[in-house]
C-alpha positions as CSV (number, residue, x, y, z in Angstrom):
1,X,0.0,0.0,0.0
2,X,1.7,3.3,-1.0
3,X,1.5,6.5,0.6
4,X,2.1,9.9,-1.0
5,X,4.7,12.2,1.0
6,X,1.9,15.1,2.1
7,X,-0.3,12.3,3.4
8,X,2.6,10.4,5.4
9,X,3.5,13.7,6.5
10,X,0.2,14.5,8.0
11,X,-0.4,11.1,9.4
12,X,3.2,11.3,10.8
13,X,2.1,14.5,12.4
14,X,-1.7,14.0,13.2
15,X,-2.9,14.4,17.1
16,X,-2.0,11.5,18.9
17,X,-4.5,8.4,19.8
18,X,-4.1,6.4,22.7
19,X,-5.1,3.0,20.6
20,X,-2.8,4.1,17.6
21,X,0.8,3.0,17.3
22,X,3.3,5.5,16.8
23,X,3.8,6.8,12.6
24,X,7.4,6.4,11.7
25,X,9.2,8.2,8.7
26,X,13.2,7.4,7.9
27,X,15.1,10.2,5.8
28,X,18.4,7.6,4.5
29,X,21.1,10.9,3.2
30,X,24.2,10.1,1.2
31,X,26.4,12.9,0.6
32,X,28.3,12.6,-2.8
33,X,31.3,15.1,-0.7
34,X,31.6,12.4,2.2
35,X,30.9,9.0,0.8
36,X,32.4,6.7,4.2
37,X,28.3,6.7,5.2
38,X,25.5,8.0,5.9
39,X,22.9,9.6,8.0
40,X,19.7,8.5,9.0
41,X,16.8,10.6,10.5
42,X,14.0,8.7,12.6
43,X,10.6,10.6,13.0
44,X,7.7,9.3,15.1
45,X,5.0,10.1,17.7
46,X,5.5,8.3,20.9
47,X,2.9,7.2,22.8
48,X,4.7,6.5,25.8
49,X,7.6,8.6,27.4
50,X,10.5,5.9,26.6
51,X,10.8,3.4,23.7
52,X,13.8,1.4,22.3
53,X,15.2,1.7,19.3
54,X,17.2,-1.6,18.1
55,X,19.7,-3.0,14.6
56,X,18.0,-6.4,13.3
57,X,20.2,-9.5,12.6
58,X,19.6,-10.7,9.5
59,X,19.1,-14.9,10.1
60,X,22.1,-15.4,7.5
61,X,24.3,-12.5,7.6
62,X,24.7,-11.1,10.8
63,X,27.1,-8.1,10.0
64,X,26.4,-6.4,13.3
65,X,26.2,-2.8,12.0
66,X,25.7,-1.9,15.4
67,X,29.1,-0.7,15.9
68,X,29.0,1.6,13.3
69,X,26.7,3.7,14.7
70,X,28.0,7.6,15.5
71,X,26.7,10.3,16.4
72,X,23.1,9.1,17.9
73,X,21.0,11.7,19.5
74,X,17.5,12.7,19.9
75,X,15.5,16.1,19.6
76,X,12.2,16.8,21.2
77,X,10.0,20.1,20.9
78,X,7.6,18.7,24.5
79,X,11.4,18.6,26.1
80,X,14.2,16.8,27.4
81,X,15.5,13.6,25.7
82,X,18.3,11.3,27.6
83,X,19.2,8.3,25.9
84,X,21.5,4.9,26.6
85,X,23.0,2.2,25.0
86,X,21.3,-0.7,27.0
87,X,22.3,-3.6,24.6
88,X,25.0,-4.1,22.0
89,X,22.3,-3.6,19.4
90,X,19.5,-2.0,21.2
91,X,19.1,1.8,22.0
92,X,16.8,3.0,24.8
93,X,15.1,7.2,24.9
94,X,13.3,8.6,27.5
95,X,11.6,11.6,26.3
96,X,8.2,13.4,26.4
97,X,5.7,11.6,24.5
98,X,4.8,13.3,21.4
99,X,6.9,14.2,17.9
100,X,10.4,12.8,18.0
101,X,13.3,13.0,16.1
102,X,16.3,10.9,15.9
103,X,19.4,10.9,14.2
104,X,22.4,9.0,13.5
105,X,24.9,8.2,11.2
106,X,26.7,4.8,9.9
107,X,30.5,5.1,9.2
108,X,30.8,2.3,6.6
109,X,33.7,-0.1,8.0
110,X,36.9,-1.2,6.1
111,X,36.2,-4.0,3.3
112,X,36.7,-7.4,4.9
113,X,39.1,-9.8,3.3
114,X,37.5,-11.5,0.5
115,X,37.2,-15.4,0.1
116,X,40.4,-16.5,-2.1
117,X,38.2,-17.1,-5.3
118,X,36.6,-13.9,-5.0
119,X,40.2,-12.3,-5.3
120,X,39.5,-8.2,-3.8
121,X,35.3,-7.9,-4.6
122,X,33.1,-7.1,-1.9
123,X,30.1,-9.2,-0.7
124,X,27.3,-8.2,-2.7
125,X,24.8,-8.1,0.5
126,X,27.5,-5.8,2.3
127,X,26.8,-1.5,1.3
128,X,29.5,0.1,0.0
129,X,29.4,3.9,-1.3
130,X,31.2,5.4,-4.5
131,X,30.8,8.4,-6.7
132,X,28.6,6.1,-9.2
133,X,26.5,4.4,-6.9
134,X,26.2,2.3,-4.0
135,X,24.2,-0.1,-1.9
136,X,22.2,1.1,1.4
137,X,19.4,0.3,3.2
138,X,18.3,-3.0,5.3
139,X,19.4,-4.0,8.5
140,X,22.9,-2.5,7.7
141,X,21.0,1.2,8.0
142,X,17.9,1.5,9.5
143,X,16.8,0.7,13.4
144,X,13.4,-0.2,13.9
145,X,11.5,0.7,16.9
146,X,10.6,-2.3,19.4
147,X,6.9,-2.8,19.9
148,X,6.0,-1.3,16.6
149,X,7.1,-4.2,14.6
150,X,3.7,-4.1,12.6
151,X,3.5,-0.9,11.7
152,X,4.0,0.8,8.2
153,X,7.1,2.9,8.1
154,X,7.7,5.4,5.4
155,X,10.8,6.4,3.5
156,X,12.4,9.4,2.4
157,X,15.9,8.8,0.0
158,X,18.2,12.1,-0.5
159,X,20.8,11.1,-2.7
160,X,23.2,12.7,-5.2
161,X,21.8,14.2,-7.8
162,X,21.1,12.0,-11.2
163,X,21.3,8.7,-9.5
164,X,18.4,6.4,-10.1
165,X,16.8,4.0,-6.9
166,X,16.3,0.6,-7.3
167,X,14.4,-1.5,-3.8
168,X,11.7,-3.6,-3.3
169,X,9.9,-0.7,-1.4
170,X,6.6,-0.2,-1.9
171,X,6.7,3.1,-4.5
172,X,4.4,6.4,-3.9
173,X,4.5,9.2,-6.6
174,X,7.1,10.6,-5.7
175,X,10.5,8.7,-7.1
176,X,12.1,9.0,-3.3
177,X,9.4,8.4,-1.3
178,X,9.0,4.8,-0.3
179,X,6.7,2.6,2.0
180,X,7.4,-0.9,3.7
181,X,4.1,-2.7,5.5
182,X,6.4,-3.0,8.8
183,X,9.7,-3.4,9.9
184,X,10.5,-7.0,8.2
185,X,9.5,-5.8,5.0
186,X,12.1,-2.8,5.5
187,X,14.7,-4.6,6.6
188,X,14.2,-7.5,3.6
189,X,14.4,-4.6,1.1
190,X,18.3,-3.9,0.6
191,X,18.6,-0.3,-1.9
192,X,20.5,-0.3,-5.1
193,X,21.5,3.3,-6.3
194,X,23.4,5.6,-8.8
195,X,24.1,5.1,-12.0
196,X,22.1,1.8,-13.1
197,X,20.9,0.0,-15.9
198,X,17.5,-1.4,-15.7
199,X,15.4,-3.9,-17.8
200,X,11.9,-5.4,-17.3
201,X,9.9,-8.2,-17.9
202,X,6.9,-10.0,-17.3
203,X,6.0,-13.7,-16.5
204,X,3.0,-14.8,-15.3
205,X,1.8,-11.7,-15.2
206,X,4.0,-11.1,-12.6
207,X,6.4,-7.4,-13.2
208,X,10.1,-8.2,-12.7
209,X,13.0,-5.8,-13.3
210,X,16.8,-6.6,-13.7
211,X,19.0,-3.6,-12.4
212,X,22.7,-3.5,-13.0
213,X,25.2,-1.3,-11.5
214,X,28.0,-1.0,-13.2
215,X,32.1,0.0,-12.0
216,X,33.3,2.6,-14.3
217,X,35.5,0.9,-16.1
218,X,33.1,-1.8,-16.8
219,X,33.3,-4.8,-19.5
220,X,30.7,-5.1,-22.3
221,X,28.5,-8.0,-22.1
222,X,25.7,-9.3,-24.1
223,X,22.9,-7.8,-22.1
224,X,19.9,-9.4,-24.2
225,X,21.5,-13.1,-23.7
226,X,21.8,-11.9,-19.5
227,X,18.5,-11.3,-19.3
228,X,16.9,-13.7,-21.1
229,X,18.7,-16.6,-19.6
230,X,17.4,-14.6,-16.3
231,X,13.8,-14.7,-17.6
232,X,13.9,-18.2,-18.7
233,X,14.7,-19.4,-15.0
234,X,12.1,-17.2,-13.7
235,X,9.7,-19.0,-16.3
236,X,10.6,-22.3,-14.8
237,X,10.5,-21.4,-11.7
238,X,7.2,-19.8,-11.5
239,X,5.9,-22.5,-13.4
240,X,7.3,-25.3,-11.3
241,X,5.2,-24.1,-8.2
242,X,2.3,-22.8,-10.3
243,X,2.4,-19.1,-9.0
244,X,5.2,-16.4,-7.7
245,X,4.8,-15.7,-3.4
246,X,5.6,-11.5,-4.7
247,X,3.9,-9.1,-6.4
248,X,6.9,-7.7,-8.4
249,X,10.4,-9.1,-7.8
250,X,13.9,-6.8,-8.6
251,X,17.5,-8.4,-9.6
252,X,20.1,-6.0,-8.2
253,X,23.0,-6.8,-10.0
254,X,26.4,-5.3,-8.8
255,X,30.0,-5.3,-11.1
256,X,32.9,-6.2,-8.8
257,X,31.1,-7.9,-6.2
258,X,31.3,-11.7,-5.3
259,X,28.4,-13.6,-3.8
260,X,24.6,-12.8,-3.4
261,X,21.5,-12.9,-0.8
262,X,18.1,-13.5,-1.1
263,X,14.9,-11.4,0.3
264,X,11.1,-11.8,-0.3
265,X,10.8,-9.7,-3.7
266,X,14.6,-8.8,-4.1
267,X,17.9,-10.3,-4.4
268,X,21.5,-9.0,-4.0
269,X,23.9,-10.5,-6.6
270,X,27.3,-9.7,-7.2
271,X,28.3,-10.2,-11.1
272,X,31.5,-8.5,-12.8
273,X,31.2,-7.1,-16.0
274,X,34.5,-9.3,-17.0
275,X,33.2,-12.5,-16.2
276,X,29.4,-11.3,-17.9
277,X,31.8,-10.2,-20.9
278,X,33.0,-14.0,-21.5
279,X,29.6,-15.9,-20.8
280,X,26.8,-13.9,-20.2
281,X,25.3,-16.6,-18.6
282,X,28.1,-17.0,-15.8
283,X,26.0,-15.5,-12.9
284,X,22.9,-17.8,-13.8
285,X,23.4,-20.5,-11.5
286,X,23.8,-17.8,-9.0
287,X,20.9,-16.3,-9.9
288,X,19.1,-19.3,-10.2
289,X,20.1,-20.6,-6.8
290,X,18.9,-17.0,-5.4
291,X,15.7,-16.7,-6.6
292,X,14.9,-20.3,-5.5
293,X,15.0,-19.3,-2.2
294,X,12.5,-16.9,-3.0
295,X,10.1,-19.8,-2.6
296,X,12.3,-22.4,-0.4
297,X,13.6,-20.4,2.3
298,X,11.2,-17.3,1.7
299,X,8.4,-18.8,1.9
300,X,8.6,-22.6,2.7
301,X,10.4,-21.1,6.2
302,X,12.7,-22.8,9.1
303,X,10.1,-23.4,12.0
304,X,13.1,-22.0,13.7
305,X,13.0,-18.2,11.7
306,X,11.8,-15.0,13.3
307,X,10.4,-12.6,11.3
308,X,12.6,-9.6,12.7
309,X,15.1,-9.5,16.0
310,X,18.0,-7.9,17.3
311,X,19.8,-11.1,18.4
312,X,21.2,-13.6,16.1
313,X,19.2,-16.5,14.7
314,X,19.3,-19.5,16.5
315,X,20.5,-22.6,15.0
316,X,18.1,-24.1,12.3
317,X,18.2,-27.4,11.4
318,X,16.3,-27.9,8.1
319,X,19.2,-25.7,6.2
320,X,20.1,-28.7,4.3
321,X,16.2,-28.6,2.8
322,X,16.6,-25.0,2.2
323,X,20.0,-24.9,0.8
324,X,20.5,-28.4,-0.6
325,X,17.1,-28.5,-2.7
326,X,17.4,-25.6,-3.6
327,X,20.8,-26.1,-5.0
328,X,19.1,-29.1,-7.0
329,X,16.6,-26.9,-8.6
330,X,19.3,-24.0,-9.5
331,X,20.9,-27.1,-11.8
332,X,17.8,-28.4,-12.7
333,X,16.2,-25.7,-14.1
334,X,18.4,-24.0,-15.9
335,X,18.7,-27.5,-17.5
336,X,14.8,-27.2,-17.6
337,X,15.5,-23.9,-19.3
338,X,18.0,-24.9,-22.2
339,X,21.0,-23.3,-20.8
340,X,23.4,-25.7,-19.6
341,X,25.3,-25.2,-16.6
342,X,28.6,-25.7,-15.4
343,X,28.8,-29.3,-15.5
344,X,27.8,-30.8,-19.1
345,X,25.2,-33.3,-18.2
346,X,23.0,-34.2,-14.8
347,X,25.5,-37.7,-14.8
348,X,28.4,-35.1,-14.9
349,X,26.6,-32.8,-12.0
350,X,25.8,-35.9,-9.7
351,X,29.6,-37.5,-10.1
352,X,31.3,-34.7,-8.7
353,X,28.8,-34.0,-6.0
354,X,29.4,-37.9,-5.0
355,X,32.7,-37.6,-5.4
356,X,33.3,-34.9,-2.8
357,X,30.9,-36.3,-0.4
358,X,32.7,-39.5,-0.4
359,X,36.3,-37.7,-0.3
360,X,35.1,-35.7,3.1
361,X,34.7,-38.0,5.9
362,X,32.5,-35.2,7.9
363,X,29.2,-36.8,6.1
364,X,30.0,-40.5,8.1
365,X,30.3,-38.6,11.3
366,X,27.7,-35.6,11.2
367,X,23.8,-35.6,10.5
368,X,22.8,-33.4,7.8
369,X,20.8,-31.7,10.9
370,X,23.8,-31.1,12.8
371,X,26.0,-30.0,9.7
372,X,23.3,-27.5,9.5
373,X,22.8,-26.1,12.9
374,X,26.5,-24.7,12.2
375,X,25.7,-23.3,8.8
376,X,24.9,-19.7,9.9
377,X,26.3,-17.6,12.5
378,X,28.7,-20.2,13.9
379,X,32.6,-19.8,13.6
380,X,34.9,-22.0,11.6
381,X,35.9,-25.2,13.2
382,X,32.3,-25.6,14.8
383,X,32.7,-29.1,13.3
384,X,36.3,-29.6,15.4
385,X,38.7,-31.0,12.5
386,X,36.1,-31.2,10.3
387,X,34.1,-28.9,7.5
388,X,31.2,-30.1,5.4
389,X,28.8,-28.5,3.4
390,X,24.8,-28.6,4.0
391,X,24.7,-27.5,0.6
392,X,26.4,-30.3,-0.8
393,X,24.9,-33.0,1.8
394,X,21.0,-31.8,1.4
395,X,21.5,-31.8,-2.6
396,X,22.4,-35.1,-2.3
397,X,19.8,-36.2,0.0
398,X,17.3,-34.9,-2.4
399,X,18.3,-36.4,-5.2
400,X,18.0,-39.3,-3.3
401,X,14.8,-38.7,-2.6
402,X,13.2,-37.7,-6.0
403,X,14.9,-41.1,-7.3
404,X,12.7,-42.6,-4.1
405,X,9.5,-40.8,-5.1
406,X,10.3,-41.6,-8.7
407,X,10.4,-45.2,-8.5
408,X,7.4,-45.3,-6.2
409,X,5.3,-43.6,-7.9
410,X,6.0,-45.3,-11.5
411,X,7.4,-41.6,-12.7
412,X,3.8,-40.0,-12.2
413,X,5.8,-38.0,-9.3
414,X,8.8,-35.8,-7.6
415,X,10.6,-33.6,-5.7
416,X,8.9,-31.1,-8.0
417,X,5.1,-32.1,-6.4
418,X,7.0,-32.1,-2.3
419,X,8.0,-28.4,-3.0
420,X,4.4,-27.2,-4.2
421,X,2.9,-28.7,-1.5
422,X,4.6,-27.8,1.3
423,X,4.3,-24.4,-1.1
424,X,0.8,-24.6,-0.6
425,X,0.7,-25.6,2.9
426,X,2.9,-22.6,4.4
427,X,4.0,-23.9,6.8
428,X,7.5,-23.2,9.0
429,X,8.8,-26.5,8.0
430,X,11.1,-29.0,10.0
431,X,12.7,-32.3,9.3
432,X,9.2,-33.9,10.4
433,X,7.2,-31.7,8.4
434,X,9.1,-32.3,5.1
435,X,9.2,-35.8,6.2
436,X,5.0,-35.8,5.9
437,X,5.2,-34.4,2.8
438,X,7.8,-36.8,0.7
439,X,5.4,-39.2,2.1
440,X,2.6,-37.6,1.2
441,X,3.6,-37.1,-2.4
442,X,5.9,-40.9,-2.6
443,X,2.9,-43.1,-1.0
444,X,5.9,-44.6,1.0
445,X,7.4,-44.8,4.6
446,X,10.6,-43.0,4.7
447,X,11.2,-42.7,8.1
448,X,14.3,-45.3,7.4
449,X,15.8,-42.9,5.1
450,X,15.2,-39.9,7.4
451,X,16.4,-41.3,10.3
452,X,19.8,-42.8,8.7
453,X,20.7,-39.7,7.0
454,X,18.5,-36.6,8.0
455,X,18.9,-37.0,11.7
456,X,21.4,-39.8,11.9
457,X,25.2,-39.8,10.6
458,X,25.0,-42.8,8.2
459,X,26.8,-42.4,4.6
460,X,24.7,-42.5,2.2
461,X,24.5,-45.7,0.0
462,X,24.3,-44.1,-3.2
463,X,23.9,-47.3,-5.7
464,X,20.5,-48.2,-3.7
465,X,19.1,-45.3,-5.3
466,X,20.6,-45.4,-8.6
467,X,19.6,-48.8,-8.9
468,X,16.5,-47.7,-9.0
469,X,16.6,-46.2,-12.5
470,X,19.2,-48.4,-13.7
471,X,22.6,-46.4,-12.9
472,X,25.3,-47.9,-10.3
473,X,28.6,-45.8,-9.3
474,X,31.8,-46.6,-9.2
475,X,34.8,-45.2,-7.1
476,X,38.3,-45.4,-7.8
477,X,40.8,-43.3,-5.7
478,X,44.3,-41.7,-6.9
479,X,46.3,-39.1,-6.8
480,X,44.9,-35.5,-6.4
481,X,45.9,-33.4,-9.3
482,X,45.2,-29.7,-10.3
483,X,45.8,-28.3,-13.4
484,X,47.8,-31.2,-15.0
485,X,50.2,-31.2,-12.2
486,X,50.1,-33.3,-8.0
487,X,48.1,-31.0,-5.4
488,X,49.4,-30.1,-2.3
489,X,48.0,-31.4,0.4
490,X,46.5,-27.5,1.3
491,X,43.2,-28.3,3.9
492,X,44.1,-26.0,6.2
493,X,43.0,-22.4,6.7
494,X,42.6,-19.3,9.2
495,X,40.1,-16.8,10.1
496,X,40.4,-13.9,12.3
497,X,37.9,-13.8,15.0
498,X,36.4,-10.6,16.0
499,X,37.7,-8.9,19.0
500,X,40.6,-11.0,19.3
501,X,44.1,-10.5,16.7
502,X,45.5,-12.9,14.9
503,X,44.5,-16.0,13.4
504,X,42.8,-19.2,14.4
505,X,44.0,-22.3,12.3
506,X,41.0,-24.2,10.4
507,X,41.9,-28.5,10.0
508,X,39.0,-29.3,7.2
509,X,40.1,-33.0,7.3
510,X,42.2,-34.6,10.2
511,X,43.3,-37.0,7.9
512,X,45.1,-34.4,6.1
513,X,48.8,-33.6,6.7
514,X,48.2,-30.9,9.1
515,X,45.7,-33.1,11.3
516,X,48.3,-35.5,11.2
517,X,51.0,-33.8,12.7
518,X,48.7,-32.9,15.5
519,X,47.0,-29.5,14.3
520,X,43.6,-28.9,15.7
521,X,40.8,-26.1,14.5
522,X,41.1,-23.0,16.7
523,X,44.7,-23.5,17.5
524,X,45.5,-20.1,17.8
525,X,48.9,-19.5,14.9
526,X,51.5,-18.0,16.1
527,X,54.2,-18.5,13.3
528,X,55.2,-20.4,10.4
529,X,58.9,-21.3,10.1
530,X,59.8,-18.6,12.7
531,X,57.7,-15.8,11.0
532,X,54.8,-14.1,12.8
533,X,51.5,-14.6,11.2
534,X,48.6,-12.2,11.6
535,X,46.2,-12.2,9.5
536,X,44.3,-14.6,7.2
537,X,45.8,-13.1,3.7
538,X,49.3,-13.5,5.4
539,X,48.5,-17.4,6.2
540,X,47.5,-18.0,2.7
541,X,49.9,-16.2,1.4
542,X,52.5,-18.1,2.5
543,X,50.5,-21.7,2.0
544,X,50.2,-20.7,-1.6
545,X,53.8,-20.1,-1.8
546,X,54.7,-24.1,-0.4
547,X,55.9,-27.0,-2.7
548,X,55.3,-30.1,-2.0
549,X,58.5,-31.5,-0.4
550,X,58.7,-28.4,2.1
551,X,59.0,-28.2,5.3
552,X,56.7,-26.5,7.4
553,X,56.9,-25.4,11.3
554,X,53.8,-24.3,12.7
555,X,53.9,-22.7,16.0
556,X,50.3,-22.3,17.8
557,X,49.0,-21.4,21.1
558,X,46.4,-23.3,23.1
559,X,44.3,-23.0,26.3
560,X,47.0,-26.1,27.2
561,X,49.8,-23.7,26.1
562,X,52.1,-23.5,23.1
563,X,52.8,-26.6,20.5
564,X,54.6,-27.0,17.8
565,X,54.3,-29.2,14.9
566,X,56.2,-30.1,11.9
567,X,54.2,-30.2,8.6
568,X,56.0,-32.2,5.2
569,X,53.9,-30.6,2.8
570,X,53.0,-33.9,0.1
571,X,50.1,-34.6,-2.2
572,X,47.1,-37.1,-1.1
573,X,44.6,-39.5,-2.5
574,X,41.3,-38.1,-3.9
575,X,38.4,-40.4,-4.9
576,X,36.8,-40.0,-7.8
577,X,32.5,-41.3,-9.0
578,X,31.4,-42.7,-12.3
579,X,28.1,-43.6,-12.9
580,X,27.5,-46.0,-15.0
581,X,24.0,-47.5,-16.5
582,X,23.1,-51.4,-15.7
583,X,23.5,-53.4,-17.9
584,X,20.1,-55.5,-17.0
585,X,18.4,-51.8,-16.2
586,X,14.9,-52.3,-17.3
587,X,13.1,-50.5,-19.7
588,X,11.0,-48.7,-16.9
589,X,14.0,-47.8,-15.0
590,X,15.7,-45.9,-18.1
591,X,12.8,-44.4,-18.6
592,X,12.6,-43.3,-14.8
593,X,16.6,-41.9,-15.2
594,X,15.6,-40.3,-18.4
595,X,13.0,-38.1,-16.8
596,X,15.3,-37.6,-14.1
597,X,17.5,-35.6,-16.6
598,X,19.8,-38.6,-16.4
């Protein structure tokens, strides 16, 4: 529902009702002569003499903005405001009740280091100002006031002149005035803005608009093929689940940016121009993945999600549902779409999926519930000596489980018919409710299944399945290569912990050389070979610099006290799937793999 400026004005200022809740308007300035923030101006009508002001944490992404905040204060005309800091993310003011005002400003923080694939970009959730553009808005910018939750909040952008706004905000009729229908919807409604280029489409009769903000130096790409491999994903997506949970639905595309995160009607993607300039497809599977989640993650919700808070989300463990099938669809459809993805077949996909899980001995030892418990907000090494990936282990598991349903169901059914109806349903799913609902589609008991591999630690036995539509697998193991030439044996990394310098070491696998020689996650580094260590750039910088051969001595500290271990940097065995069709597979069960894509 929009609201014009004069009339958000006047209900902003309007005599104040004992059974109404307060009428809140943000003002969000960016000055193009001080780009390291900005300012934010908070106007409401109390109805009470002291209210709390609080940062959300977004369930994902918790970047605790909170500490970025300078210059609070408050101004009231009925008299004296006092205000404290009563929480980490929560700010209390006692003041008259009546028209308030309160302003801040966020000083944007340093970039953090980027993960080594991602070279120097920026995560493309995280705001970032330049003379061209910038991203603002969300959790990272606005507090929302605690009570009010449900109440419509309007919005007021002053930005440099000539640059156009791109949010999921509800529009009014003026280009800078904006409305959200309460404080989730403002804080799931991230703001793209500056210099941007903007094409829209329609499917399903549904608007949707793809904005791109591009660096100045940026590569040409072919735009039409970006945005029609866009559209065609969003055509089988929408008709996979038979309708879109939005009304409109906005791309915000960012050059030089890695990495992307999903909201109701938006999504943050980062996709440079350079790698758009060699495949304009390259940020599909990302995008793919993204908007999935618009639907399984969105909508089809953790029982465990809040809609808005100031503390961290609690541990949720149906991730491997809402990242793992979701990761299945992002390969499937675009498969479903004609484009083809990374890997050149669904065999090829499915081979090298089974071949890490079978290389990483986390998936023996950890549920898929407990791998995703420690998904978001938890620090490296949450697993001890281990790392595994929900991702990974809940695509798997569905896959799995659409073979089940598959070969249960004669081919009449599939994952596809579990995700519209728990779609339908809306409800906050767990591992019982999506239990109910393979059931419910499959006509089968898979407690079994559940119980082995949802909520217990048993490997998966992957030619049970793929006997069902005729395939088997077969692992050999040998040497790990890269590029032609023996891998180092390199499962080891650091990560600096907040509040606390230097680095804490990471042991993905304690099979590996480093776990061997008696190196634990969270061993606090002190040095390698004599030299002080620091930071995480510093520690890969000088693992990247090893040959295999070299020796390596790796001085850490513990709660125990120091230790010392020596590290002979080698290569290491790597297993390695083929799937292969039966040679008595029936006619049924080709027919089952070839409607699996297989």
């Amino acid at each position: 529902m929009a609201m014009n400026a004069l009339a958000l004005i006047v209900a902003l200022f309007a005599p104040a009702h004992p059974a109404l809740k307060p009428s809140i308007q943000y003002t969000l300035r960016v000055d193009s002569t001080d780009l390291s923030g900005w300012t934010v101006e908070i106007r409401l009508r109390t109805v009470s003499d002291t209210f709390r002001l609080a940062m959300a944490a977004h369930p994902e992404y918790d970047d605790r903005y909170w500490r970025y905040v300078t210059g609070f204060r408050v101004e009231s005309s009925g008299g004296e405001a006092t205000f404290a800091k009563v929480d980490s993310a929560i700010w209390q003011v006692v003041v008259p009740r009546g028209p308030v005002v309160v302003r801040y400003r966020i000083v944007l923080p340093p970039t953090p280091p980027a993960p080594p694939s991602a070279l120097e970009q920026r995560g493309a959730w995280r705001p970032f100002l330049t003379p061209t553009g910038g991203l603002v808005g969300g959790p990272h910018a606005f507090m929302y006031l605690l009570g009010s939750e449900r109440a419509m909040v309007g919005v007021m952008l002053d930005l440099p002149s000539g640059w156009q706004i791109a949010t999921a905000l509800d529009t009014t009729s003026n280009s800078h005035w904006f409305t959200a229908a309460n404080a989730a919807a403002l804080m799931e409604a991230p703001i793209l803005a500056g210099r941007l280029r903007v094409w829209r489409f329609t499917e399903s009769g549904v608007p949707h608009r793809v904005v791109y903000w591009p660096l100045p130096n940026a590569a040409s790409f072919d735009t039409t093929a970006f945005v029609s491999g866009i559209q065609a994903v969003v055509h089988q997506t929408i008709a996979l689940f038979g309708g879109a949970p939005y009304k409109a639905y906005t791309f915000l595309f960012q050059d030089g940016a890695y990495g992307a995160l999903e909201h109701p009607s938006s999504v943050t993607l980062g996709a440079p121009s350079a790698d758009l300039a060699r495949d304009p497809h390259a940020a599909l599977a990302e995008t793919a993945h993204e908007f999935f989640h618009t639907w399984n993650l969105m909508t089809i919700r953790p029982v465990e999600y809040r809609d808005i808070d100031y503390r961290t989300q609690p541990p949720v463990t149906s991730l491997w549902f809402s990242e793992g099938l979701t990761m299945f669809y992002a390969d499937l459809l675009m498969r479903r779409a004609g484009i083809q993805p990374s890997d050149a077949t669904r065999t090829a996909h499915l081979e090298r999926l089974m071949s890490r899980y079978v290389a990483n001995p986390a998936y023996g030892r950890f549920s898929a519930e407990a791998v995703s418990r420690v998904a978001y907000n938890a620090d490296p090494g949450a697993l001890g000596d281990y790392s595994a990936s929900t991702h990974l282990q809940g695509e798997l598991i569905g896959t799995m489980l659409d073979l089940t349903i598959r070969n249960n169901t004669n081919g009449q059914r599939s994952m596809d018919d579990v995700l519209r109806l728990l779609f339908n349903q809306r409800r906050a799913i767990d591992g019982h409710v999506i239990e109910q609902a393979v059931e419910a589609v499959c006509g089968c008991d898979v407690t079994p299944f559940f119980d082995a591999h949802v909520r217990g630690a048993a490997p998966i036995d992957f030619n049970r399945y793929l006997g069902l539509i005729g395939l088997t697998a077969h692992v050999t193991t040998g040497p790990a290569v890269f590029n032609g030439e023996p891998e180092r044996d390199l499962r080891i990394w650091g990560w600096e912990p907040q509040g606390e310098r230097g680095v804490r070491l990471v042991i993905s696998d304690p099979s590996s050389a480093w776990g061997r020689a008696g190196l634990h996650s969270r061993d606090q580094l002190v040095a390698l070979n004599g030299a002080a260590v620091a930071t995480w750039p510093g520690l890969r910088a000088k693992l990247q610099s090893l040959h295999l051969g070299d020796t390596v001595r790796v001085q850490v500290r513990r709660p125990s006290g120091p230790f010392e271990a020596t590290v002979v940097v080698a290569g290491f065995e790597r297993p390695a799937v083929r799937i292969e069709r039966l040679p008595n597979a029936t006619v049924a069960q080709r027919r089952l793999a070839e409607a699996a894509i297989f």
